[in-house]
N, C-alpha and C positions, 0 to 999 in steps of 0.2 A: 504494500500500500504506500503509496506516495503522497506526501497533502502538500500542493505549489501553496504558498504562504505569502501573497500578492500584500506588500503593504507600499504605503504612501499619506503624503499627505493630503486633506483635501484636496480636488478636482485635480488630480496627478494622473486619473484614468483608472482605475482600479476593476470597477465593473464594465466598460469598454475592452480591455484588452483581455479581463477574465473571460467574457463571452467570446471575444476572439480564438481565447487559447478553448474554451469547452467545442467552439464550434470545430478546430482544426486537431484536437483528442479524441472527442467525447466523453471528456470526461463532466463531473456535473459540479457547478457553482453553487458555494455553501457562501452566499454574500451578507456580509455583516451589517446593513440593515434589514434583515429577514430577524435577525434577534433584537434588534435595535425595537425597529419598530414593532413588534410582538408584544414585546415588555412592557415599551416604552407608550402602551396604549392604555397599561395598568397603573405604570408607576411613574415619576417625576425622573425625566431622562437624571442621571448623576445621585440619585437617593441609592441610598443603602442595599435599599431591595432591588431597586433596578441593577443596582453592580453586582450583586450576588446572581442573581440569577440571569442575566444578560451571559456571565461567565460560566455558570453550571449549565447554561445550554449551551454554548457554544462546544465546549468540553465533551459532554454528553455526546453530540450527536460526532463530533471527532473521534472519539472511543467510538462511537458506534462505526462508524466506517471503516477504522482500522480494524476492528474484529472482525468486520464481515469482506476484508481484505478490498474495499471498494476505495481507490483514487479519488479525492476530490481535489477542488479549486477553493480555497478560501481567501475574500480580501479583508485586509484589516486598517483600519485609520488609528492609529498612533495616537493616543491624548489623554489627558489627564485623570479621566475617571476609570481609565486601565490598569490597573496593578501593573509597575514597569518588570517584571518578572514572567507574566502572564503567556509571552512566546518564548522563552526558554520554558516555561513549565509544560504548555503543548508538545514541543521538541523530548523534553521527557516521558510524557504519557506514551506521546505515539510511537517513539523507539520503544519503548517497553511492550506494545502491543507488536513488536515485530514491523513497525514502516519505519518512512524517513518523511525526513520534515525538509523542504528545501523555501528558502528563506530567498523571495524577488523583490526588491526595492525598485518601486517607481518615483521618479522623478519630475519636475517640470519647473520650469523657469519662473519665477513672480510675477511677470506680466502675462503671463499665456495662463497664467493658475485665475489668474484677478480676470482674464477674456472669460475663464471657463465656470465661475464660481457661480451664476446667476440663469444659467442655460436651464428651460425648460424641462430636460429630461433629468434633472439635478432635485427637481421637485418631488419626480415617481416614489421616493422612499424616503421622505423628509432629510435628505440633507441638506447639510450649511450654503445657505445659499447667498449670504450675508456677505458682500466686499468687509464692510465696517468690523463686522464681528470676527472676520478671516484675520482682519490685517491688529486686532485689540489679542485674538489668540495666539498669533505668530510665533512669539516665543515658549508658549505651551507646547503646541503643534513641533517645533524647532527641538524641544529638548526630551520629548516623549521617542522624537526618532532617532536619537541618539543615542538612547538605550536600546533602538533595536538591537539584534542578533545583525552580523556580517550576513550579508545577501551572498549568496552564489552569484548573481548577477543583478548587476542596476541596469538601470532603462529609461533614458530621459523619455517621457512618450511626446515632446513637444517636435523634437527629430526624426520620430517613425511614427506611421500608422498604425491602427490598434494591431491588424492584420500584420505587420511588418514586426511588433513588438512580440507578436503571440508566437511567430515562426524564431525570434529568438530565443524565448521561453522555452517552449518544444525542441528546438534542437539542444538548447544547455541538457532538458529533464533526460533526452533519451540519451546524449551522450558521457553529461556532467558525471 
């Protein structure tokens, strides 16, 4: 079992290049507002409860893939109401269940991230769609990715098409 572990900052591309890479796998997209907004329909995005459980599903249905030996896509956005631990502890789970975790940073330049931040399809699953609020979390967003784990490989996606970023992805996963 392999779980691609797509993280980035906001509007870096994260669900664009995941569909990319599931449409040229087949593999299947486990997208981090699918637990976002699940939760976050019960509880106060950033409460107690929301960060507990936000994490035991995500967790959960990880576990659940890796036992039943199935690849997934997972994207994640980096920030502050994450346990900075939270992708070294999935890299633990899921080796222990027998996969690998491979760790893609995406990238994207400040002015192409501020073009993309307000985009109608930004809305489909309630993300940050806020210039103001983007550019007030900067250094949140900035120091949550710094705790990432080393990526196998980055990807400015402001240089490649989803489709262009997806075929580097795929070639790293089958030959990395």
């Amino acid at each position: 079992m392999r779980l691609i572990f797509i993280y980035g900052q906001p509007a870096s591309g994260k669900l664009t290049v995941a569909r990319a890479l599931a449409q040229r796998t087949g593999l299947a997209i486990f997208h981090n507002h699918l637990i976002v907004d699940a939760v976050g329909a019960v509880f106060p995005f950033g409460s107690s409860e929301f960060v507990r459980l936000r994490e035991s599903m995500w967790l959960d249905v990880m576990r659940a893939a890796a036992s039943a030996n199935r690849s997934l896509i997972f994207t994640f956005a980096p920030e502050a109401t994450v346990a900075a631990d939270f992708p070294d502890r999935v890299r633990a789970e899921i080796e222990a269940l027998g996969g690998e975790v491979i760790f893609v940073a995406l990238t994207v330049p400040e002015a192409e991230q501020a073009r993309r931040i307000d985009t109608p399809e930004r809305a489909q699953f309630g993300k940050l769609r806020s210039l103001e609020l983007l550019h007030q979390l900067k250094d949140v967003f900035a120091s949550a990715m710094a705790h990432m784990p080393a990526p196998a490989i980055t990807i400015d996606t402001s240089a490649l098409t989803p489709e262009e970023a997806a075929e580097r992805i795929a070639a790293h996963v089958t030959t990395g």
